[in-house]
Each structure stands twice: as C-alpha cells, then as structure tokens.
PyMOL Python script that loads the backbone (N, CA, C, O; Angstrom):
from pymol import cmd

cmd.read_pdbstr("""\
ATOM      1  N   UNK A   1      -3.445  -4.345 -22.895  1.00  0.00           N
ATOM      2  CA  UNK A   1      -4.580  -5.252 -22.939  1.00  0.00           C
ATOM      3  C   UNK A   1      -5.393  -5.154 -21.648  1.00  0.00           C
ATOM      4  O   UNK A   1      -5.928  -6.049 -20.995  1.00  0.00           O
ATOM      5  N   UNK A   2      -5.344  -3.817 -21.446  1.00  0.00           N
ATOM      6  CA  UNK A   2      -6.411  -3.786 -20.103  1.00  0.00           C
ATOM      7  C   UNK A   2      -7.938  -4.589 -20.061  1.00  0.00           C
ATOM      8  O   UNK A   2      -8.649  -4.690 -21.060  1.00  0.00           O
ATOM      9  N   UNK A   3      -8.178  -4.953 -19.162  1.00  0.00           N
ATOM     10  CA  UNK A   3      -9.403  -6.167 -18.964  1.00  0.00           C
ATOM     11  C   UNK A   3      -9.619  -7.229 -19.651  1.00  0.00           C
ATOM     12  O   UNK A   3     -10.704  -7.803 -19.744  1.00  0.00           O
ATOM     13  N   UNK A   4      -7.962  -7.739 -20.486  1.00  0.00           N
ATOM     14  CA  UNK A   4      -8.455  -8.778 -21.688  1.00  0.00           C
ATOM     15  C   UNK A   4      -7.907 -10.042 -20.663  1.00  0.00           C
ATOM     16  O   UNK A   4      -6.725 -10.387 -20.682  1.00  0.00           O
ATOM     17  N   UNK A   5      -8.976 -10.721 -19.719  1.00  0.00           N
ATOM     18  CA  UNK A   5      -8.457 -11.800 -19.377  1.00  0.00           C
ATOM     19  C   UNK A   5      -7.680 -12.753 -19.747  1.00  0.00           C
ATOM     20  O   UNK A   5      -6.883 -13.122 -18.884  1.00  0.00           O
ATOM     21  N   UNK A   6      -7.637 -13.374 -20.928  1.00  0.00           N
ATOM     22  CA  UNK A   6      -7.053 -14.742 -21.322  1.00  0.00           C
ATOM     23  C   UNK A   6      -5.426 -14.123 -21.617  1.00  0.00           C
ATOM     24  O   UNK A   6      -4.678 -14.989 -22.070  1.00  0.00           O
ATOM     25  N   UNK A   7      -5.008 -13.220 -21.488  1.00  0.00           N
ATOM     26  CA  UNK A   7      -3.676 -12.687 -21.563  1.00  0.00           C
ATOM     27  C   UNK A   7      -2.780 -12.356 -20.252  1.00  0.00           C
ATOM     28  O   UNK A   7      -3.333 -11.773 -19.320  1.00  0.00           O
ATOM     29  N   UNK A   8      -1.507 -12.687 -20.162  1.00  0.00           N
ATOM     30  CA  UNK A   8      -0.819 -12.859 -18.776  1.00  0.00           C
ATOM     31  C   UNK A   8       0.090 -11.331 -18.779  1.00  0.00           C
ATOM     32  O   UNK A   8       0.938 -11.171 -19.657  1.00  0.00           O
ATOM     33  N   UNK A   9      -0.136 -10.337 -17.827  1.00  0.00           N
ATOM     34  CA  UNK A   9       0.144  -9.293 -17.473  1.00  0.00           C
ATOM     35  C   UNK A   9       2.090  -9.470 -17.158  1.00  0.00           C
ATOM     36  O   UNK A   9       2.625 -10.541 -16.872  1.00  0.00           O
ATOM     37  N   UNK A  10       2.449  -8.817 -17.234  1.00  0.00           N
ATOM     38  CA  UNK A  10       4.382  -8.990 -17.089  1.00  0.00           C
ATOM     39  C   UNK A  10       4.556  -8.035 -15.788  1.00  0.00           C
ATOM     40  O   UNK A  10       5.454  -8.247 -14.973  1.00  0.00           O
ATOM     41  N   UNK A  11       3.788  -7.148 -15.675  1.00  0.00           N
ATOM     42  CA  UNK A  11       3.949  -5.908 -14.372  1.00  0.00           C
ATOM     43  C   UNK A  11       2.788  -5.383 -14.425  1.00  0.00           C
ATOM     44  O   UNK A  11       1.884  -5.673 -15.209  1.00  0.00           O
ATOM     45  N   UNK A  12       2.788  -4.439 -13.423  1.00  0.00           N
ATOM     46  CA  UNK A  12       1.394  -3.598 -13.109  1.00  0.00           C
ATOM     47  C   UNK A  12       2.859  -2.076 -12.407  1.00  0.00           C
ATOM     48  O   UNK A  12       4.024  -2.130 -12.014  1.00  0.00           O
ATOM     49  N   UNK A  13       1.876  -1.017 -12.604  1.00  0.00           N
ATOM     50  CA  UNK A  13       2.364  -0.210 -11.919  1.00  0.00           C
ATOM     51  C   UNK A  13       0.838   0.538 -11.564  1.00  0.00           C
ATOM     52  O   UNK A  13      -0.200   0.432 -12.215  1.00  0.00           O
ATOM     53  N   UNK A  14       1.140   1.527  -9.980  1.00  0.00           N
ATOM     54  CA  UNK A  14      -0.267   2.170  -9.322  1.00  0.00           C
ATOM     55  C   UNK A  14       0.417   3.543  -9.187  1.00  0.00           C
ATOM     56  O   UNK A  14       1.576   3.869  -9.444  1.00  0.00           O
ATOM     57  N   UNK A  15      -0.670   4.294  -8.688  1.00  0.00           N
ATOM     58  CA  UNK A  15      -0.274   5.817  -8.273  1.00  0.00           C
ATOM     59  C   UNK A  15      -1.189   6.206  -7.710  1.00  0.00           C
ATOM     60  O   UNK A  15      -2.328   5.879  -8.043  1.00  0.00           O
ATOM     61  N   UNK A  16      -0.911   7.079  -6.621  1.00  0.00           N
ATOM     62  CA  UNK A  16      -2.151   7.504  -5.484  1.00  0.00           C
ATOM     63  C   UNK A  16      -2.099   9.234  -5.122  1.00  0.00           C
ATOM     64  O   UNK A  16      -1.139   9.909  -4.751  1.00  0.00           O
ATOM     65  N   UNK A  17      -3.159   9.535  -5.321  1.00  0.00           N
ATOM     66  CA  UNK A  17      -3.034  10.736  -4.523  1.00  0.00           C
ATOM     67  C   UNK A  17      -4.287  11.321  -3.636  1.00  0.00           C
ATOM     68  O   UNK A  17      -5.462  11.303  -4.002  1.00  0.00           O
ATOM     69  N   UNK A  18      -3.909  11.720  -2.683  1.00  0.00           N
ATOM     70  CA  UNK A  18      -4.529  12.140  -1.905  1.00  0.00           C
ATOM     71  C   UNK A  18      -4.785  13.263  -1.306  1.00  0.00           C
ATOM     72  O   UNK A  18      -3.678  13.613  -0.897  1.00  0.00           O
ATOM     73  N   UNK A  19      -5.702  14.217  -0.928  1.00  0.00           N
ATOM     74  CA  UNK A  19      -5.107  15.743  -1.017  1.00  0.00           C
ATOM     75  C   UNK A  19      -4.799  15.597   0.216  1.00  0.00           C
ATOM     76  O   UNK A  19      -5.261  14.677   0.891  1.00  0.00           O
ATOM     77  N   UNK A  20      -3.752  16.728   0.801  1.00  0.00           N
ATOM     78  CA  UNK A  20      -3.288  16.400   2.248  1.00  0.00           C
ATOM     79  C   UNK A  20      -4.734  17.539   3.469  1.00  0.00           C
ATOM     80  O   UNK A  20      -4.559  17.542   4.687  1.00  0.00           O
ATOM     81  N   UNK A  21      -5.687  18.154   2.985  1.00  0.00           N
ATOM     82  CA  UNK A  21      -6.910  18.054   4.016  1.00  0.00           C
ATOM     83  C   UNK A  21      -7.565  16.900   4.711  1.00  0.00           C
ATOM     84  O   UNK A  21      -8.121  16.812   5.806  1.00  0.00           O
ATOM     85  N   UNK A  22      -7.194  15.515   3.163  1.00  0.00           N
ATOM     86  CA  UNK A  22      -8.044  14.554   4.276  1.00  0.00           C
ATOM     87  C   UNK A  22      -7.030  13.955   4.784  1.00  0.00           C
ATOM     88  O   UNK A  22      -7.583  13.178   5.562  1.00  0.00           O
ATOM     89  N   UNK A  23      -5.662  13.739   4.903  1.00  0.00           N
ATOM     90  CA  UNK A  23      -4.840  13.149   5.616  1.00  0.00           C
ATOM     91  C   UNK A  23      -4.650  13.868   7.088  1.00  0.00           C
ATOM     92  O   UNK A  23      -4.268  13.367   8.145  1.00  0.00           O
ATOM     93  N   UNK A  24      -5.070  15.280   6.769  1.00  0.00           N
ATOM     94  CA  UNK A  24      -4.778  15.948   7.833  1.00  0.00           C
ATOM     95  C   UNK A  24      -6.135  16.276   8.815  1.00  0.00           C
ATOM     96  O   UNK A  24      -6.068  16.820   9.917  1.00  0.00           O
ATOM     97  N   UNK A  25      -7.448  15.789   8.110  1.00  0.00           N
ATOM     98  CA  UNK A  25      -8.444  15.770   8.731  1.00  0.00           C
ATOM     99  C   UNK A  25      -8.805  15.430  10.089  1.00  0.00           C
ATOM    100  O   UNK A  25      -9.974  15.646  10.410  1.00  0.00           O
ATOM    101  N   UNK A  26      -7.936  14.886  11.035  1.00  0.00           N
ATOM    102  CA  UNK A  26      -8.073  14.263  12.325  1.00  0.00           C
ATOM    103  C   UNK A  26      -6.895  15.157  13.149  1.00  0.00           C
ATOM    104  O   UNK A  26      -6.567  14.817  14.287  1.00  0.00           O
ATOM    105  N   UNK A  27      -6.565  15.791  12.787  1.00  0.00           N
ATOM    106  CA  UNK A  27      -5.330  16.707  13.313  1.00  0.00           C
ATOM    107  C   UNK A  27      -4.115  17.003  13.206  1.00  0.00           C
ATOM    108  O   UNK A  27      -3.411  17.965  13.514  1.00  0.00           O
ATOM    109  N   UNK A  28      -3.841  15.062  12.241  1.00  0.00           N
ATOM    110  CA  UNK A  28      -2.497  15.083  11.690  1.00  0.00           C
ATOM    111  C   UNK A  28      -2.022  16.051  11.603  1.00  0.00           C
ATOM    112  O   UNK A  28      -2.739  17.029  11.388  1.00  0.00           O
ATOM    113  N   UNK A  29      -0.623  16.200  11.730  1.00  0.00           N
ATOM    114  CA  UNK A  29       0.562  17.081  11.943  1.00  0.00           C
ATOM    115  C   UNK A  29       1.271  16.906  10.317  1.00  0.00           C
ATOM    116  O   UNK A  29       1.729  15.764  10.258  1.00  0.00           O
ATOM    117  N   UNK A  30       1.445  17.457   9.344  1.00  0.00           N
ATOM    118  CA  UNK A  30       1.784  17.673   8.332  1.00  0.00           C
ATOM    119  C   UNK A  30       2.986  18.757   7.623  1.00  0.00           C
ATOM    120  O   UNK A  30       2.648  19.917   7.390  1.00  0.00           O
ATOM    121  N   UNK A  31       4.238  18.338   7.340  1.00  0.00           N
ATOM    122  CA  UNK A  31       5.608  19.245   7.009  1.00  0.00           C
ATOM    123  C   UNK A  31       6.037  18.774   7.962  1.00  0.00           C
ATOM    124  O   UNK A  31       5.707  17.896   8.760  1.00  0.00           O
ATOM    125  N   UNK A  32       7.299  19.837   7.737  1.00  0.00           N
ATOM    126  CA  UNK A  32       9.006  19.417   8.376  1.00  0.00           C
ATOM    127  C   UNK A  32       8.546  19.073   9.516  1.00  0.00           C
ATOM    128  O   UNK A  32       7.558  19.620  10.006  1.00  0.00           O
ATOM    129  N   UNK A  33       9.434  17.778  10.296  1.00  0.00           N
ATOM    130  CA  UNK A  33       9.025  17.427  11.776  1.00  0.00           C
ATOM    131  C   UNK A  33       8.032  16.492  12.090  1.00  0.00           C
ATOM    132  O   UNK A  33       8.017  15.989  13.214  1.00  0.00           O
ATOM    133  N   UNK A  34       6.911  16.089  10.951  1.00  0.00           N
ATOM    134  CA  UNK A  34       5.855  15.531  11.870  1.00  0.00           C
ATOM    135  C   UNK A  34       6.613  13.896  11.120  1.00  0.00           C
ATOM    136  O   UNK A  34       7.484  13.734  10.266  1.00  0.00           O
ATOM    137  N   UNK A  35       5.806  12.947  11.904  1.00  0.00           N
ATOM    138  CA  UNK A  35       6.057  11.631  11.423  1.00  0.00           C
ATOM    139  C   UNK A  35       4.962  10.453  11.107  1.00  0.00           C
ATOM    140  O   UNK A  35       4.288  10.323  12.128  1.00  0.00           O
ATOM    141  N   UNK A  36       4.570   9.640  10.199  1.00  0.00           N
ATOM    142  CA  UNK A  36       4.057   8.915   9.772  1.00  0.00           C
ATOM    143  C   UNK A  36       4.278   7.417  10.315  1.00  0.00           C
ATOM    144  O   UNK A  36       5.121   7.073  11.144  1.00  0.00           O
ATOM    145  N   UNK A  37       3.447   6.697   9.741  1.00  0.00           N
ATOM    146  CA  UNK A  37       3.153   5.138   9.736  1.00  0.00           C
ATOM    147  C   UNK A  37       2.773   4.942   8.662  1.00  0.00           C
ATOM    148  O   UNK A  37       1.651   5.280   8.283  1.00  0.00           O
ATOM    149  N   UNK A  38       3.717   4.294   7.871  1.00  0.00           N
ATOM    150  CA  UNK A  38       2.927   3.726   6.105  1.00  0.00           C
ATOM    151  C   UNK A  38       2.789   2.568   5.839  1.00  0.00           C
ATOM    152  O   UNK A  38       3.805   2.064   6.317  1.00  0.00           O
ATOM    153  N   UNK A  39       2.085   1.607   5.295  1.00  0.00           N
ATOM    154  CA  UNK A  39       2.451   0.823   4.405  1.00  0.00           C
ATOM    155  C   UNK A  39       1.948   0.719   3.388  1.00  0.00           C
ATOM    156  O   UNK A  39       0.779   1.101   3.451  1.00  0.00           O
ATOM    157  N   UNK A  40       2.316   0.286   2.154  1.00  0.00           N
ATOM    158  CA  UNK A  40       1.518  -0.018   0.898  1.00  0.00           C
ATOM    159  C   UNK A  40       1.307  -1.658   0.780  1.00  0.00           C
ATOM    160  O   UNK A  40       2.129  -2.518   1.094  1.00  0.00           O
ATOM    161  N   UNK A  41       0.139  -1.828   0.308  1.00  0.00           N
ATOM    162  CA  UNK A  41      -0.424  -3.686   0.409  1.00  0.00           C
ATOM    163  C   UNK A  41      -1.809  -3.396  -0.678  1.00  0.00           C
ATOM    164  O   UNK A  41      -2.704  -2.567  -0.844  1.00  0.00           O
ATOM    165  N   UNK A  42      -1.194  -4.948  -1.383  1.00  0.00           N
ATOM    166  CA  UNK A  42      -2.149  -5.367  -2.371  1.00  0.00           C
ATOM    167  C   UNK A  42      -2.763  -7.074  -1.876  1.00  0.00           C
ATOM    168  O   UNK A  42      -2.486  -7.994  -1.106  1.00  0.00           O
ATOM    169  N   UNK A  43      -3.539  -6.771  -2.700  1.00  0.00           N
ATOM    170  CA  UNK A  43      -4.193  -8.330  -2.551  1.00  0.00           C
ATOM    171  C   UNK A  43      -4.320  -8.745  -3.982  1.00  0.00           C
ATOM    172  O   UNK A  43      -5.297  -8.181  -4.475  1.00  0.00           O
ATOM    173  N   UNK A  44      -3.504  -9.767  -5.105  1.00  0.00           N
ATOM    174  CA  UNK A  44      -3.728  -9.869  -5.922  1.00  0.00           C
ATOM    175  C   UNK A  44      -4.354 -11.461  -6.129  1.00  0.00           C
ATOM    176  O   UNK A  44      -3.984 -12.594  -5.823  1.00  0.00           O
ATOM    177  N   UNK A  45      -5.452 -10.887  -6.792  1.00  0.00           N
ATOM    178  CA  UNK A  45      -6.296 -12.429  -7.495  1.00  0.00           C
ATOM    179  C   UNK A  45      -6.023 -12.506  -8.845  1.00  0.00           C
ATOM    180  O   UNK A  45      -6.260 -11.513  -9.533  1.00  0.00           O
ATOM    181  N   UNK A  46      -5.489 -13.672  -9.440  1.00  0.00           N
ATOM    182  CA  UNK A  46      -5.474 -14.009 -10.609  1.00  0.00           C
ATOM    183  C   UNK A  46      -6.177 -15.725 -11.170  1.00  0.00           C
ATOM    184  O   UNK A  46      -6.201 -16.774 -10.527  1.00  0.00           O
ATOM    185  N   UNK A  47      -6.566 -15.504 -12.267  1.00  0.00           N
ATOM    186  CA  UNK A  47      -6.673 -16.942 -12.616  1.00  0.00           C
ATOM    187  C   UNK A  47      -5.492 -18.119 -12.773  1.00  0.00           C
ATOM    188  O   UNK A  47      -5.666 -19.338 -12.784  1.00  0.00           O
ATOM    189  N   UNK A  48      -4.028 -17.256 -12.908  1.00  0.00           N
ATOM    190  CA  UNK A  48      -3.052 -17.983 -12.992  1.00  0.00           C
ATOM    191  C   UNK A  48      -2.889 -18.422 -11.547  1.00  0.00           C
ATOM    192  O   UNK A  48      -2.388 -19.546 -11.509  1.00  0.00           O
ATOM    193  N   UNK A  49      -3.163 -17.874 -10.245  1.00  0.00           N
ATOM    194  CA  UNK A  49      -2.439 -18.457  -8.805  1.00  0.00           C
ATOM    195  C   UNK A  49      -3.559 -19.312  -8.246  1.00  0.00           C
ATOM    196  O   UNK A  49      -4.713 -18.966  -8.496  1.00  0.00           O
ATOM    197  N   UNK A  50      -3.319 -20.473  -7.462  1.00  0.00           N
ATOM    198  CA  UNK A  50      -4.134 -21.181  -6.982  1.00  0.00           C
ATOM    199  C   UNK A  50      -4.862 -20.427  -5.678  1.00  0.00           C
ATOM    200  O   UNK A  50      -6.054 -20.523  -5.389  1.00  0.00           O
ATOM    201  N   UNK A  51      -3.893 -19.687  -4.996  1.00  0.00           N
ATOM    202  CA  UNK A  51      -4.506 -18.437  -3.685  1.00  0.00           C
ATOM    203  C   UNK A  51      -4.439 -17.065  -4.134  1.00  0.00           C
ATOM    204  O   UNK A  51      -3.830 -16.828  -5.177  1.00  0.00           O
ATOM    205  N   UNK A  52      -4.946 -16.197  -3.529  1.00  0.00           N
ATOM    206  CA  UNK A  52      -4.415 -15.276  -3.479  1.00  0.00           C
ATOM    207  C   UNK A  52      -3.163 -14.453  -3.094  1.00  0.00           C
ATOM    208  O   UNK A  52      -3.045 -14.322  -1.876  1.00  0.00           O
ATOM    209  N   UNK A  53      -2.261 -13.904  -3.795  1.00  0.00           N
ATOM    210  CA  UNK A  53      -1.070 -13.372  -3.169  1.00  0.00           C
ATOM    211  C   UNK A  53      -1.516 -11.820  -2.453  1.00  0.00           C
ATOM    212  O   UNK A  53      -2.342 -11.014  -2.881  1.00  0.00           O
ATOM    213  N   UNK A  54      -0.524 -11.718  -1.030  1.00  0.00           N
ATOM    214  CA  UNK A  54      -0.946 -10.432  -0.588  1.00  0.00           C
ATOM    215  C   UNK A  54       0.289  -9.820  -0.156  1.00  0.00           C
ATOM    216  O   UNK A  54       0.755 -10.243   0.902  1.00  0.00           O
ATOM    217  N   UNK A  55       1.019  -8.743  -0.878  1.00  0.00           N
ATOM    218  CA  UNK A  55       2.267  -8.102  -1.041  1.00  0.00           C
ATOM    219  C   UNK A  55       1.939  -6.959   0.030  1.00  0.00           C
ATOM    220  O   UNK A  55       0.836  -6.689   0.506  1.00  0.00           O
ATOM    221  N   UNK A  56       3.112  -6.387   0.276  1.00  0.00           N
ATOM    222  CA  UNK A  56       3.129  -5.803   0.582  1.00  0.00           C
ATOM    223  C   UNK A  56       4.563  -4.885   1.331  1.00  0.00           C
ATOM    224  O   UNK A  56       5.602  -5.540   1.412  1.00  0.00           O
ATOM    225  N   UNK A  57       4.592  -3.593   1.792  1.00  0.00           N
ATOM    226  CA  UNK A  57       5.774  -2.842   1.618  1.00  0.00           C
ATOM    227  C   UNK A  57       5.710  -1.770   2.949  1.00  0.00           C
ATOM    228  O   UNK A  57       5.219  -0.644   2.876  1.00  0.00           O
ATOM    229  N   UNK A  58       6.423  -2.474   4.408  1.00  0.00           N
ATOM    230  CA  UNK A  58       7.570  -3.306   4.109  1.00  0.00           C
ATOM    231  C   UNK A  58       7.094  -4.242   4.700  1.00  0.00           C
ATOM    232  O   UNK A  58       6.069  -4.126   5.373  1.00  0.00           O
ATOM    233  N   UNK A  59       7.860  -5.548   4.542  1.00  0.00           N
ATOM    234  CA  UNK A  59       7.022  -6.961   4.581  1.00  0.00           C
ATOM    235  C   UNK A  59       6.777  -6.650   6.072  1.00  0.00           C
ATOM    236  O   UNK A  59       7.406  -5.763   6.649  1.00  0.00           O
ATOM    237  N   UNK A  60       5.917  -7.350   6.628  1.00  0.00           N
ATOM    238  CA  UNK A  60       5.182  -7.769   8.040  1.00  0.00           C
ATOM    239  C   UNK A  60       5.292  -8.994   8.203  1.00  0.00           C
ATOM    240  O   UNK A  60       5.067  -9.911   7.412  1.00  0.00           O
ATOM    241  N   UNK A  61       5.860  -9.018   9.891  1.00  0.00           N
ATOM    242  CA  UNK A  61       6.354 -10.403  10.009  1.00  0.00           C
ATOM    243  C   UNK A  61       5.460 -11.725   9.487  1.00  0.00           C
ATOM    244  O   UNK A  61       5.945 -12.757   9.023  1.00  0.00           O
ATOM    245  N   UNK A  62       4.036 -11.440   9.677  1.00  0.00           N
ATOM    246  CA  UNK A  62       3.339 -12.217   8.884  1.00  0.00           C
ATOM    247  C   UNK A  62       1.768 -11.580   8.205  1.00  0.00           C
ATOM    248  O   UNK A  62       1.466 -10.533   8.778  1.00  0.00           O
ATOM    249  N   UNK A  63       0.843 -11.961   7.230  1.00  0.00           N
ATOM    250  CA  UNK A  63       0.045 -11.725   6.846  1.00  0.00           C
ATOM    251  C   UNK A  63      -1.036 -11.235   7.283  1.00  0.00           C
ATOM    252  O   UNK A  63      -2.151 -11.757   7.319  1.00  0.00           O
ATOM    253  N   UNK A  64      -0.641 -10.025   7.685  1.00  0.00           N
ATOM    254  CA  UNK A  64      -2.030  -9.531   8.778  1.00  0.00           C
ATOM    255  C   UNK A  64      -1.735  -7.856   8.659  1.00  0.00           C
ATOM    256  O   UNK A  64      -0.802  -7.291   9.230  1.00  0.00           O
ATOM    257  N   UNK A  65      -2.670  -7.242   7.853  1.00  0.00           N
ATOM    258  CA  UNK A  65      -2.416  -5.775   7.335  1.00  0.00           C
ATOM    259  C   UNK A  65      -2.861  -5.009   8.428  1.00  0.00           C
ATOM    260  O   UNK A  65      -3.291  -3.875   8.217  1.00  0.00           O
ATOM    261  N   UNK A  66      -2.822  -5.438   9.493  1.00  0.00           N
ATOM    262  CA  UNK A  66      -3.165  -4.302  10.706  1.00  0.00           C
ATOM    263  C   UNK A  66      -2.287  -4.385  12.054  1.00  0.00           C
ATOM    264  O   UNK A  66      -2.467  -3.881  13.163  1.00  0.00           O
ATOM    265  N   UNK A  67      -1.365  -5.134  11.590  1.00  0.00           N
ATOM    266  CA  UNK A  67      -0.040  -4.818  12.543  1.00  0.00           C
ATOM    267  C   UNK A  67       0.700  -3.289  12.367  1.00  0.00           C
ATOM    268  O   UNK A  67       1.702  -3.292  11.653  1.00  0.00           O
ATOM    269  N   UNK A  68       0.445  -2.482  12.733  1.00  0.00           N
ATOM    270  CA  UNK A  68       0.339  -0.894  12.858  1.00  0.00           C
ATOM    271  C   UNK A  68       2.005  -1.145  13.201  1.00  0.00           C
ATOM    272  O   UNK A  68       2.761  -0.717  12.328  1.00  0.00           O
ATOM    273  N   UNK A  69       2.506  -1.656  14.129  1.00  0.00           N
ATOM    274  CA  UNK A  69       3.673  -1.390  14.829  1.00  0.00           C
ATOM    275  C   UNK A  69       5.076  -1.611  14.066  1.00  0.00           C
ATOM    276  O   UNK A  69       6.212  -1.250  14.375  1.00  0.00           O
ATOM    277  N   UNK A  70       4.532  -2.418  12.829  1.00  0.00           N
ATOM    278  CA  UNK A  70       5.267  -2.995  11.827  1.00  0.00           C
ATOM    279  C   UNK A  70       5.302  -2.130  10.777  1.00  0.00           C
ATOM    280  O   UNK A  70       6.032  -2.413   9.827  1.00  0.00           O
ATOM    281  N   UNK A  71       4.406  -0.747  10.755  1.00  0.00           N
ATOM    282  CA  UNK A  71       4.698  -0.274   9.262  1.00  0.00           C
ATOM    283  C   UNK A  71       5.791   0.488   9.300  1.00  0.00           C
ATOM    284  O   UNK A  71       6.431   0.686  10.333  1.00  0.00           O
ATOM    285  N   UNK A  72       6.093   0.997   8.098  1.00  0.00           N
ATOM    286  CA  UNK A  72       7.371   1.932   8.125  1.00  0.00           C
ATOM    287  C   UNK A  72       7.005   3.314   8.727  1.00  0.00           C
ATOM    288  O   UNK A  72       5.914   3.725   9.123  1.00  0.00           O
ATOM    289  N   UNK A  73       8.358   3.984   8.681  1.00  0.00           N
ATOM    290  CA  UNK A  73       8.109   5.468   9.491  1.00  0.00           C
ATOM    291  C   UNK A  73       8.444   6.443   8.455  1.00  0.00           C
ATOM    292  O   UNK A  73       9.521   6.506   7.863  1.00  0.00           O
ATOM    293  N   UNK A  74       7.623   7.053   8.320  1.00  0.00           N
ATOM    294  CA  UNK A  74       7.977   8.316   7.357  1.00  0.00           C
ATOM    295  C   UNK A  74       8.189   9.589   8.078  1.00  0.00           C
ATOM    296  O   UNK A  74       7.344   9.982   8.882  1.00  0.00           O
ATOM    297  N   UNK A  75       9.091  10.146   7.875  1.00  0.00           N
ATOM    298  CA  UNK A  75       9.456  11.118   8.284  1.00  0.00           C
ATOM    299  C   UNK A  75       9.994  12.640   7.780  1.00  0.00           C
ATOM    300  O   UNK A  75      11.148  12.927   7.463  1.00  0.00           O
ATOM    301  N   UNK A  76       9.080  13.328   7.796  1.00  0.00           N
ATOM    302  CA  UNK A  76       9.433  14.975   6.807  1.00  0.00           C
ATOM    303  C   UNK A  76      10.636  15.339   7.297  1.00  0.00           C
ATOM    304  O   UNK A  76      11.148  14.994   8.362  1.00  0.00           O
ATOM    305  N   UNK A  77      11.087  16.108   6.401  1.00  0.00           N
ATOM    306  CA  UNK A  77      12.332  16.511   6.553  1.00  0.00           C
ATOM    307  C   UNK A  77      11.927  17.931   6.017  1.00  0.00           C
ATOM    308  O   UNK A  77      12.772  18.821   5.927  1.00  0.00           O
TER     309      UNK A  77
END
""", "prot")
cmd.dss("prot")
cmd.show_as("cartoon", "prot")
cmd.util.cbc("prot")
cmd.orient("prot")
C-alpha cells in the first residue's frame, strides 16, 4: 500500500548504493586497510506519532546526527 495514507505500515526496509568514485572523491582511501566512520539515521514522521522519531545506528549518546566521534568504525578487511 505504498502512499495509501489512512493504512498503518508494520516495517519499512531501505537500500543504498553508492558508487565508490564519489565516496572516494576527496581522497578517501578505499579496500583492505583503510577505515571508515558510519552511521545510518532516519527521521520518521507519521500521522500516528505525536513527534517525530529519529533512529538511528549506532545509537548516539543523544539526538544530534553530527556527533562524528560517536559513529561506528568500519573497517576493510
């Protein structure tokens, strides 16, 4: 029931891709050895919540998507 408002969703699932030129566009270091900073974060609005909820992965000590020091580390192998 994609875009049928008056109906209550049970899950959502996303998928991203990105080609790795523009990740690597600034010089990034890319393959075995180099290391990352990730996080994934949504902002969901619904008519069912009185606020907005803002998720996110991995949690941050509090609600503020630009605490850099807090995201996870990815690391190639």
């Amino acid at each position: 029931t994609l875009n049928d408002w008056p109906d209550m969703d049970r899950g959502w699932t996303a998928e991203m891709a990105v080609p790795v030129r523009h990740l690597t566009a600034r010089g990034e270091k890319w393959g075995p050895g180099s290391r990352w900073r990730i996080m994934v974060s949504r902002y969901n609005y619904s008519r069912y919540l009185r606020n907005r909820e803002l998720s996110m992965c991995p949690p941050l000590p509090f609600s503020n998507y630009h605490l850099i020091e807090h995201y996870g580390r990815l690391v190639f192998g």
